[in-house]
PDB file with one MODEL, atoms N, CA, C and O in Angstrom:
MODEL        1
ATOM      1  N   UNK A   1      -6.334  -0.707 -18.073  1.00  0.00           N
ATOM      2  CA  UNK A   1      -5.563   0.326 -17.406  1.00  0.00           C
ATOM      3  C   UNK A   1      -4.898  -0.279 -16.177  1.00  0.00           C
ATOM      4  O   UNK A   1      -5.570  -0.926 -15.373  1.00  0.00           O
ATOM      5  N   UNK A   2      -3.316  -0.041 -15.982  1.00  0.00           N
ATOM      6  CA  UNK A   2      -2.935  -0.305 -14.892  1.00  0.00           C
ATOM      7  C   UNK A   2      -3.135  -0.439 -13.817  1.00  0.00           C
ATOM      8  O   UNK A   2      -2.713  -1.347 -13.101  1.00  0.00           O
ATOM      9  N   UNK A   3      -4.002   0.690 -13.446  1.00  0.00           N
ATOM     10  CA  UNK A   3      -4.277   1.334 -11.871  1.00  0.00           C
ATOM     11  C   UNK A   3      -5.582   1.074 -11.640  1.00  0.00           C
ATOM     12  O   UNK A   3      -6.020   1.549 -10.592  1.00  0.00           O
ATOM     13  N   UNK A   4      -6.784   0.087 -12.720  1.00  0.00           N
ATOM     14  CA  UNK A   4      -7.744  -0.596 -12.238  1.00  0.00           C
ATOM     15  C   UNK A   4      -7.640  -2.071 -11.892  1.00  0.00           C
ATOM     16  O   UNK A   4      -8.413  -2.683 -11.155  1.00  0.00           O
ATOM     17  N   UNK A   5      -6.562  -2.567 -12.533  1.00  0.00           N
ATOM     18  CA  UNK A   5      -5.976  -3.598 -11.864  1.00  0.00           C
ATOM     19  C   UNK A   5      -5.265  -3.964 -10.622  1.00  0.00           C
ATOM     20  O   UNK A   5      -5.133  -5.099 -10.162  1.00  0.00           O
ATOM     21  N   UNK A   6      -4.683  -2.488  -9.985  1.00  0.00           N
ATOM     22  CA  UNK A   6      -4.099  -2.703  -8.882  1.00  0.00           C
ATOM     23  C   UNK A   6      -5.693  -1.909  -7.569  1.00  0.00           C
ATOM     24  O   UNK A   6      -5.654  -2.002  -6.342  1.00  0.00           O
ATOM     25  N   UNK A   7      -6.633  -1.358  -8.228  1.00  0.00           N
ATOM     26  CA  UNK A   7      -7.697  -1.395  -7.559  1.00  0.00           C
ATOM     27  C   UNK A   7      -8.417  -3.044  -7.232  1.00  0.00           C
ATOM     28  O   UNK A   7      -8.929  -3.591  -6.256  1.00  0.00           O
ATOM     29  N   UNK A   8      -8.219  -3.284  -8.142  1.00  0.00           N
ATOM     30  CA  UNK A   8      -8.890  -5.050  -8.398  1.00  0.00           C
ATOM     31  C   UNK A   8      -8.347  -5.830  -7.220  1.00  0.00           C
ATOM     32  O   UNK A   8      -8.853  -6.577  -6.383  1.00  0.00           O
ATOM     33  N   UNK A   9      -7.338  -5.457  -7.425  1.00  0.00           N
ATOM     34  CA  UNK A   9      -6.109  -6.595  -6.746  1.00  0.00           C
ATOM     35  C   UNK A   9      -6.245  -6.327  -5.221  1.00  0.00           C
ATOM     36  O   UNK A   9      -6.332  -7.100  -4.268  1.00  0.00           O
ATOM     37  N   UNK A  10      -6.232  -4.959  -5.313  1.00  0.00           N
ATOM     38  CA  UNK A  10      -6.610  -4.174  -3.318  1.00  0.00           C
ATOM     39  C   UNK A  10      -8.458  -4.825  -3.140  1.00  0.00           C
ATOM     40  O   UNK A  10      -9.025  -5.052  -2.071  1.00  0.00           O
ATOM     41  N   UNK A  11      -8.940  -4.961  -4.295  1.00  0.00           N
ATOM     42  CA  UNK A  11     -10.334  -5.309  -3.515  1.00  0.00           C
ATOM     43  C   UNK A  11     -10.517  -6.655  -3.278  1.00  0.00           C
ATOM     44  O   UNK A  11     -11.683  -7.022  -3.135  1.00  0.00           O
ATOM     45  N   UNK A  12      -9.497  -7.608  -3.191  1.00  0.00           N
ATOM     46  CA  UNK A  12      -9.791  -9.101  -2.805  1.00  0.00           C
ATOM     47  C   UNK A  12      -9.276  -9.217  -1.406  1.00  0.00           C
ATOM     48  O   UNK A  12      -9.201 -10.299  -0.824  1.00  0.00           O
ATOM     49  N   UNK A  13      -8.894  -7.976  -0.838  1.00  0.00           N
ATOM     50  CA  UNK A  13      -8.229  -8.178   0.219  1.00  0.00           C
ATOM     51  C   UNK A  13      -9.504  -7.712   1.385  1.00  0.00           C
ATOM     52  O   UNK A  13     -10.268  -6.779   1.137  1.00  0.00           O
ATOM     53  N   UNK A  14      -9.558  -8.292   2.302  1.00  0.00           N
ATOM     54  CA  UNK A  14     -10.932  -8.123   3.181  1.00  0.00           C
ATOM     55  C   UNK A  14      -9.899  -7.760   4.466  1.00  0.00           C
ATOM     56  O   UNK A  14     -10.529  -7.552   5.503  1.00  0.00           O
ATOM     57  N   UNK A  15      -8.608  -7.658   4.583  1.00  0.00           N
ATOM     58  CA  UNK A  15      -8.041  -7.596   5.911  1.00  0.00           C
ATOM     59  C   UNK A  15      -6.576  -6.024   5.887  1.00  0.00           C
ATOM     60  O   UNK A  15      -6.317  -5.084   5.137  1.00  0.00           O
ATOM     61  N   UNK A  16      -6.233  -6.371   6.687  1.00  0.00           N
ATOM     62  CA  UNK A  16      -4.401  -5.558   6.292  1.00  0.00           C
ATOM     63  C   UNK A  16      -3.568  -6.210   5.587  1.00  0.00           C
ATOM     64  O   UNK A  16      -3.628  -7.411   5.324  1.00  0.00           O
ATOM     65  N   UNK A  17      -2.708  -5.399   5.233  1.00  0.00           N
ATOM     66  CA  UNK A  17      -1.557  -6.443   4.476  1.00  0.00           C
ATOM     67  C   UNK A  17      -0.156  -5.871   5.104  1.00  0.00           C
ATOM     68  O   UNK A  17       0.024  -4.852   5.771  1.00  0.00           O
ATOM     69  N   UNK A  18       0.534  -6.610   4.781  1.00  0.00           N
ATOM     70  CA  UNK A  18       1.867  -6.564   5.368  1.00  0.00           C
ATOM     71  C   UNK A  18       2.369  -5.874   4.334  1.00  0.00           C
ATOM     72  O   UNK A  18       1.746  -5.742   3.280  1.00  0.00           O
ATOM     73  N   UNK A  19       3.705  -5.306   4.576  1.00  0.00           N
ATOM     74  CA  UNK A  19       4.361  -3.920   3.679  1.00  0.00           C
ATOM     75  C   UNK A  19       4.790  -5.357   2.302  1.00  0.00           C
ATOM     76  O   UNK A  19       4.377  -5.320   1.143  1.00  0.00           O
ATOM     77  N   UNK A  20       5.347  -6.054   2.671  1.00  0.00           N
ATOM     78  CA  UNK A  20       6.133  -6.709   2.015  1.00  0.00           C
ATOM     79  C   UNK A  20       4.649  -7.054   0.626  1.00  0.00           C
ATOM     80  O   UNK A  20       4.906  -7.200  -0.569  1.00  0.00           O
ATOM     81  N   UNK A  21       3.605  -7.094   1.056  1.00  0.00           N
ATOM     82  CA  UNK A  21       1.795  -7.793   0.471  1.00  0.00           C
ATOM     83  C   UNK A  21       1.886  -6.591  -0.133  1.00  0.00           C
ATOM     84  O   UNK A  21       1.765  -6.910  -1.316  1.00  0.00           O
ATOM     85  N   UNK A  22       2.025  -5.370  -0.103  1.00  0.00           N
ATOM     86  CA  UNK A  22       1.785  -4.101  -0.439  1.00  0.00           C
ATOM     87  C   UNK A  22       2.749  -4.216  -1.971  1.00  0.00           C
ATOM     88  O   UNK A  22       2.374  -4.305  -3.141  1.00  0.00           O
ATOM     89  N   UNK A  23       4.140  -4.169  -1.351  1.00  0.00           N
ATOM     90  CA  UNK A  23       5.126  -3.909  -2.513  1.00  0.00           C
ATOM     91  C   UNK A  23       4.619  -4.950  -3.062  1.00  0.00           C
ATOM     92  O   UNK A  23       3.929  -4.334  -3.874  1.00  0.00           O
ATOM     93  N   UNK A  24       4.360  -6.220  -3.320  1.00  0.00           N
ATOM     94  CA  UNK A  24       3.980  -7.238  -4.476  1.00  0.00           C
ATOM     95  C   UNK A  24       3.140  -6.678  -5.042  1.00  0.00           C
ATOM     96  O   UNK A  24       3.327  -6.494  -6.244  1.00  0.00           O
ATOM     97  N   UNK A  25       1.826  -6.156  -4.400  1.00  0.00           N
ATOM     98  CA  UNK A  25       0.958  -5.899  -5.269  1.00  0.00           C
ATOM     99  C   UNK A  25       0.996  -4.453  -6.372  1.00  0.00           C
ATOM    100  O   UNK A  25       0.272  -4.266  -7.350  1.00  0.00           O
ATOM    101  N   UNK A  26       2.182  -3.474  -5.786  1.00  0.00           N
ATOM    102  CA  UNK A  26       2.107  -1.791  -6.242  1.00  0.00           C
ATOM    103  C   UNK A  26       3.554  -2.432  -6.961  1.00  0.00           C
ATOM    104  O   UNK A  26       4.255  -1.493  -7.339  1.00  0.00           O
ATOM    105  N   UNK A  27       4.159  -3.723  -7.236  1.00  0.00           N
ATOM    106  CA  UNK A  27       5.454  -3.986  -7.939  1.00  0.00           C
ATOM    107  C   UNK A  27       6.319  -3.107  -7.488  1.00  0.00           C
ATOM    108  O   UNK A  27       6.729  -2.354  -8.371  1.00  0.00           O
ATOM    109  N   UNK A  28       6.865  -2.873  -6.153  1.00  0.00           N
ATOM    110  CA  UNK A  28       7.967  -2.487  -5.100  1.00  0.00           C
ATOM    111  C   UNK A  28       8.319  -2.895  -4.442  1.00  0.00           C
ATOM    112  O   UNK A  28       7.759  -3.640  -3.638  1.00  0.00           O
ATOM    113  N   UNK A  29       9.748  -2.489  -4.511  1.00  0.00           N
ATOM    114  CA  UNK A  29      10.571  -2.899  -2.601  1.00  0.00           C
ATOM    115  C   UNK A  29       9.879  -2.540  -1.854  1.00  0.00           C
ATOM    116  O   UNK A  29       9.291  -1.465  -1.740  1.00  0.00           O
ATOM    117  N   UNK A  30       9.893  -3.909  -0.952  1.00  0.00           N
ATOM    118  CA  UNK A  30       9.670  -3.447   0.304  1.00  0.00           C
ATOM    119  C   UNK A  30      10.127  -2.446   1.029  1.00  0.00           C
ATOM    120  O   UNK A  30       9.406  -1.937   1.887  1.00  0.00           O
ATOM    121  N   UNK A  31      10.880  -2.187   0.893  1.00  0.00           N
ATOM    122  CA  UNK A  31      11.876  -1.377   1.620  1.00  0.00           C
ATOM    123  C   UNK A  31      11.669   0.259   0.980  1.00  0.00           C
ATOM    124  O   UNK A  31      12.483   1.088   1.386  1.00  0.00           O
ATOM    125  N   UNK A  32      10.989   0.553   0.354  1.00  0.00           N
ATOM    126  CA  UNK A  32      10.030   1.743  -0.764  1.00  0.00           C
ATOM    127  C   UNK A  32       8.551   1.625   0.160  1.00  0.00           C
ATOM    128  O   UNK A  32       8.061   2.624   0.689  1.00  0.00           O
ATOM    129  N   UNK A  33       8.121   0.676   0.233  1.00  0.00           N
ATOM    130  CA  UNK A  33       7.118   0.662   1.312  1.00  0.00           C
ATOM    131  C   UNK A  33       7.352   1.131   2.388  1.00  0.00           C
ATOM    132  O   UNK A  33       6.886   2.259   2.549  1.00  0.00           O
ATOM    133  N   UNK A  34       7.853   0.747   3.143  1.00  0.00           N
ATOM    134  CA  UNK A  34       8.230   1.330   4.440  1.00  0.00           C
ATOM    135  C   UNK A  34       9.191   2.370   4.823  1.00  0.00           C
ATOM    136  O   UNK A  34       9.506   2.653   5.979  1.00  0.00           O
ATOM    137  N   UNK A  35       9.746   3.059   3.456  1.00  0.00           N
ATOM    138  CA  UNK A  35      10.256   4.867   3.572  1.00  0.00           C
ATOM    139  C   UNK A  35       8.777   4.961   3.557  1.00  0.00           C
ATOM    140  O   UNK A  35       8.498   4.930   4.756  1.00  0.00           O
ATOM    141  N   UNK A  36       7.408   5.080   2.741  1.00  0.00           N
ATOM    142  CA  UNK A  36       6.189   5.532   2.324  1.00  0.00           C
ATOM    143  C   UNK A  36       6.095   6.304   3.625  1.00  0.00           C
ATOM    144  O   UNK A  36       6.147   7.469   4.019  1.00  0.00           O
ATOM    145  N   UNK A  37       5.894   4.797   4.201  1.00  0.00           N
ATOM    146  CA  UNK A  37       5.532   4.588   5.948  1.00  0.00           C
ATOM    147  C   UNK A  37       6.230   5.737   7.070  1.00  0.00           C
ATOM    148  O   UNK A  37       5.596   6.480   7.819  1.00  0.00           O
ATOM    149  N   UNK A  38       7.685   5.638   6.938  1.00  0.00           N
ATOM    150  CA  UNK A  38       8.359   5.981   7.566  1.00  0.00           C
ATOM    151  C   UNK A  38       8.322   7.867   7.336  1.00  0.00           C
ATOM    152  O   UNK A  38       8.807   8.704   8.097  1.00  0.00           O
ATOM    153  N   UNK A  39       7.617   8.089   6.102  1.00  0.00           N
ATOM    154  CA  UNK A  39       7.773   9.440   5.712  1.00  0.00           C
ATOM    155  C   UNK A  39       6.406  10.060   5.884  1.00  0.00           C
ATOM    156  O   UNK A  39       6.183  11.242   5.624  1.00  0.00           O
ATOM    157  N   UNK A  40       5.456   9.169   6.357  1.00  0.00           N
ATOM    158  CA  UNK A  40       3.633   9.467   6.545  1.00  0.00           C
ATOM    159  C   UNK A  40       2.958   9.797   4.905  1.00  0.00           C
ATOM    160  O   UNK A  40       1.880  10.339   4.662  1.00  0.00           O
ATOM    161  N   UNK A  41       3.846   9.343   4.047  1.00  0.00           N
ATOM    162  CA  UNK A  41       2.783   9.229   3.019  1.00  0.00           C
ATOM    163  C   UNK A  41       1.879   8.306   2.599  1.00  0.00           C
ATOM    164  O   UNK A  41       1.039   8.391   1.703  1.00  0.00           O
ATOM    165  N   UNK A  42       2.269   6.978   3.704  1.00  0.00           N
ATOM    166  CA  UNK A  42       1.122   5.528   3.367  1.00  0.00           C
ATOM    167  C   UNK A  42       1.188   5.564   4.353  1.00  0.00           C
ATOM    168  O   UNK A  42       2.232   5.406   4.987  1.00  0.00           O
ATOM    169  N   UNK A  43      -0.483   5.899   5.057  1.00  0.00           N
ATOM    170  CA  UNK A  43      -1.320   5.364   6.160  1.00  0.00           C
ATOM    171  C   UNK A  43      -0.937   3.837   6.610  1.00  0.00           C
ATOM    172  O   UNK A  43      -1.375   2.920   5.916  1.00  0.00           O
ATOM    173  N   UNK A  44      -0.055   3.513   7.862  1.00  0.00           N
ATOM    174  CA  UNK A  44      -0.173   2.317   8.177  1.00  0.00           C
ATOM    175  C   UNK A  44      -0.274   2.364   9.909  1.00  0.00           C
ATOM    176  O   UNK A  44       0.113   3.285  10.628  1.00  0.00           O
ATOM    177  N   UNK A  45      -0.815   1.279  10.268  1.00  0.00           N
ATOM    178  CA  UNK A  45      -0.273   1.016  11.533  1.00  0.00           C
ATOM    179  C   UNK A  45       0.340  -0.046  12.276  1.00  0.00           C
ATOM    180  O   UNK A  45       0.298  -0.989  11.486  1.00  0.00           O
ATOM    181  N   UNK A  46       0.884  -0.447  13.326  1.00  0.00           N
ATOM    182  CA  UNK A  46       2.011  -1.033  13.717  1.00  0.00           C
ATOM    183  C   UNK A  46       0.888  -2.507  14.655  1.00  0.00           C
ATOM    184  O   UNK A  46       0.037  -2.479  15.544  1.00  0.00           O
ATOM    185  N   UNK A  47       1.476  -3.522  13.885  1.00  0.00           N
ATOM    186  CA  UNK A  47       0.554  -4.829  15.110  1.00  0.00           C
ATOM    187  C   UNK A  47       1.786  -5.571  15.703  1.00  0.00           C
ATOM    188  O   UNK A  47       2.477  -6.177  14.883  1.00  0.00           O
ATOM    189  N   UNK A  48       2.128  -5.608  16.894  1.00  0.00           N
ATOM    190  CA  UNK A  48       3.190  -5.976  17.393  1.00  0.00           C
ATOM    191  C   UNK A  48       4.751  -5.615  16.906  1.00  0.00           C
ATOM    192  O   UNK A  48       5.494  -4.924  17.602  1.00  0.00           O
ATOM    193  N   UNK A  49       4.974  -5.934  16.175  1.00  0.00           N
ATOM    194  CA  UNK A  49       6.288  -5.211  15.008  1.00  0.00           C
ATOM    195  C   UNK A  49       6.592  -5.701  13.646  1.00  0.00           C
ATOM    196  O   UNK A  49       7.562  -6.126  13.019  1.00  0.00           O
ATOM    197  N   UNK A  50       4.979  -5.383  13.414  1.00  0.00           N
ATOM    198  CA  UNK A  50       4.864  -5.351  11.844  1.00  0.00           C
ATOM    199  C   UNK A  50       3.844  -4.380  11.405  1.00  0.00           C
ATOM    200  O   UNK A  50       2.720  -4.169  11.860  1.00  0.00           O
ATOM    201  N   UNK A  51       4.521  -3.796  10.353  1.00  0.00           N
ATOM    202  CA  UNK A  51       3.486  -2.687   9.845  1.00  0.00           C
ATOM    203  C   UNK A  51       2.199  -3.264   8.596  1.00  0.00           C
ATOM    204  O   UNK A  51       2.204  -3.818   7.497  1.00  0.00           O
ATOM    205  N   UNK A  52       1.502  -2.896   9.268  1.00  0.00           N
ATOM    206  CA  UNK A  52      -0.226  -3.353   8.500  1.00  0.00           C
ATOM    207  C   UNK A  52      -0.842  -2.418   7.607  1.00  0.00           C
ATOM    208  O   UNK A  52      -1.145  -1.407   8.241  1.00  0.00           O
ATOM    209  N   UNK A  53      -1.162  -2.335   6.361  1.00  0.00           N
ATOM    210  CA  UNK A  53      -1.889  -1.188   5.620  1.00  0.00           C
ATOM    211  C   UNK A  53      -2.998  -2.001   5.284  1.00  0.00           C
ATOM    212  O   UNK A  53      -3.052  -3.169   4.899  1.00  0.00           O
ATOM    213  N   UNK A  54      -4.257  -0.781   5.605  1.00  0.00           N
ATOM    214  CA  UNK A  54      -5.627  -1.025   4.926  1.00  0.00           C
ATOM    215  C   UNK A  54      -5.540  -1.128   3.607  1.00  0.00           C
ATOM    216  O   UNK A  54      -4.940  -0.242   2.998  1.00  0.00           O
ATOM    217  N   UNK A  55      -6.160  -2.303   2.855  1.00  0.00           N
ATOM    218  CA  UNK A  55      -5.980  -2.177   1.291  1.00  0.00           C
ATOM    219  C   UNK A  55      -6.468  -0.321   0.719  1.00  0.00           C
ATOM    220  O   UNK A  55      -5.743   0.390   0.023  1.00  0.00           O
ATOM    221  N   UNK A  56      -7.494  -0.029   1.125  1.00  0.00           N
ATOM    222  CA  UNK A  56      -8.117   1.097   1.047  1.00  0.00           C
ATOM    223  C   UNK A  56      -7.165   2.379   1.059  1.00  0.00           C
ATOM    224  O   UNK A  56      -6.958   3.127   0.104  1.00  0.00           O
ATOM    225  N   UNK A  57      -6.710   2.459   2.157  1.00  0.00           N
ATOM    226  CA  UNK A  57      -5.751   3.536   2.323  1.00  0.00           C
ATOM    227  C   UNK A  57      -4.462   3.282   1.499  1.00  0.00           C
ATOM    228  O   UNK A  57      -4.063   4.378   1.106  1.00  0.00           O
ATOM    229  N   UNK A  58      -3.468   2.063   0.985  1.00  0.00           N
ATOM    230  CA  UNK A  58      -2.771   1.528  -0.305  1.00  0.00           C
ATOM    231  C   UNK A  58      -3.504   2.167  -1.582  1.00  0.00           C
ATOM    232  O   UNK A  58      -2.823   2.915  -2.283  1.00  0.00           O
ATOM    233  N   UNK A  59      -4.880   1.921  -1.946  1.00  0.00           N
ATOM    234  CA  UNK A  59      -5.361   2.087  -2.855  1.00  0.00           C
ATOM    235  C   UNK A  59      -5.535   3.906  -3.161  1.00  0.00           C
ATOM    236  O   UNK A  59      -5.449   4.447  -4.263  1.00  0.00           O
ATOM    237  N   UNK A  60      -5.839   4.690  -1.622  1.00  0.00           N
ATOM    238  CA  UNK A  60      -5.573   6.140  -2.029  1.00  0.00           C
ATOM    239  C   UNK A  60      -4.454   6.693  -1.980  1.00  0.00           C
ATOM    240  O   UNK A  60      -4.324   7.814  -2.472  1.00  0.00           O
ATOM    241  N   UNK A  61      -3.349   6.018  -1.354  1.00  0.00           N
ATOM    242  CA  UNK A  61      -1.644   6.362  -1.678  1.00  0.00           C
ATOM    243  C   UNK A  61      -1.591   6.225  -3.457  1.00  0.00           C
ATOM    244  O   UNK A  61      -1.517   7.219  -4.179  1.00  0.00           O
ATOM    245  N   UNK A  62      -1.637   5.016  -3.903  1.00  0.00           N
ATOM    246  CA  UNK A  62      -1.696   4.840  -5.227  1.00  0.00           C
ATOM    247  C   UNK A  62      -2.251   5.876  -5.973  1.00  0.00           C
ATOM    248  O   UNK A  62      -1.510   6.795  -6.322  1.00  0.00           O
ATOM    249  N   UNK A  63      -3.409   5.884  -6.271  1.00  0.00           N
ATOM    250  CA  UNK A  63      -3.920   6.940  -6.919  1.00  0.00           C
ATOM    251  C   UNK A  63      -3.392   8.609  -7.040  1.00  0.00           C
ATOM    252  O   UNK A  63      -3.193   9.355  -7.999  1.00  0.00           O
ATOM    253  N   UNK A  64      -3.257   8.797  -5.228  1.00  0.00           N
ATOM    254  CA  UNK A  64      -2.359  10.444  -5.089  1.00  0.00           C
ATOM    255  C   UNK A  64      -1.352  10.283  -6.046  1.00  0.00           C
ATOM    256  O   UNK A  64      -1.311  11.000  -7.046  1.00  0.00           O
ATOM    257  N   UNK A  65      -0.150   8.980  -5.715  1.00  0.00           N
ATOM    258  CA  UNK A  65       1.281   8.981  -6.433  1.00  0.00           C
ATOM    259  C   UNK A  65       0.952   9.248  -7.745  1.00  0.00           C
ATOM    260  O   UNK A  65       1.528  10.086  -8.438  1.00  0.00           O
ATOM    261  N   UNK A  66      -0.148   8.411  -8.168  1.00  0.00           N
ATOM    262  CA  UNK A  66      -0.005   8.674 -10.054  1.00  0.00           C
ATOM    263  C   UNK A  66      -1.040  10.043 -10.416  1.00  0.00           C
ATOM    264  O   UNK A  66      -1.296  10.464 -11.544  1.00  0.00           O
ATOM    265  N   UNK A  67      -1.240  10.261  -9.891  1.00  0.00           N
ATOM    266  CA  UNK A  67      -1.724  11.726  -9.949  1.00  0.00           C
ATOM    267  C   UNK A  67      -0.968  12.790  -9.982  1.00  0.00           C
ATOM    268  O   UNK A  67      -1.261  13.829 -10.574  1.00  0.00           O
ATOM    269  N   UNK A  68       0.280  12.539  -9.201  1.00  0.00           N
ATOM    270  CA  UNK A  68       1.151  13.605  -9.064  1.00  0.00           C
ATOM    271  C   UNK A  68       1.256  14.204  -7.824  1.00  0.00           C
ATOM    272  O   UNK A  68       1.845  15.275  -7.677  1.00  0.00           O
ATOM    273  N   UNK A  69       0.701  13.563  -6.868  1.00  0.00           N
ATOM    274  CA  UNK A  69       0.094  14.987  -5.394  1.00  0.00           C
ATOM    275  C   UNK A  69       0.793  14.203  -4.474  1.00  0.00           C
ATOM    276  O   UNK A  69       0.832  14.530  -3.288  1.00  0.00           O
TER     277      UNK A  69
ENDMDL
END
């Protein structure tokens, strides 16, 4: 299944990832990442002037989106 692979993929990550780390792994623009961001539907926060997402909080954006919610 798709979406245990992109769980897989969020659980090797022990840190934040950068939007750009995000879209590779969810196969998106970056720039789809950071409307997410920009619209408060992906939990991120800002480290100097770059936006950081918890794999965790990526991983419950994911799930909501293919859920439908």
């Amino acid at each position: 299944m798709y979406m245990d692979t992109i769980a897989q993929r969020l659980a090797m990550y022990d840190r934040a990832l950068a939007t750009d780390e995000v879209a590779k792994l969810l196969k998106m623009r970056h720039w789809t990442v950071r409307q997410w961001i920009r619209s408060r539907r992906l939990v991120a926060y800002k480290v100097s002037d770059q936006w950081r997402i918890d794999p965790q909080d990526a991983l419950v954006f994911w799930e909501r989106r293919r859920a439908g919610k």
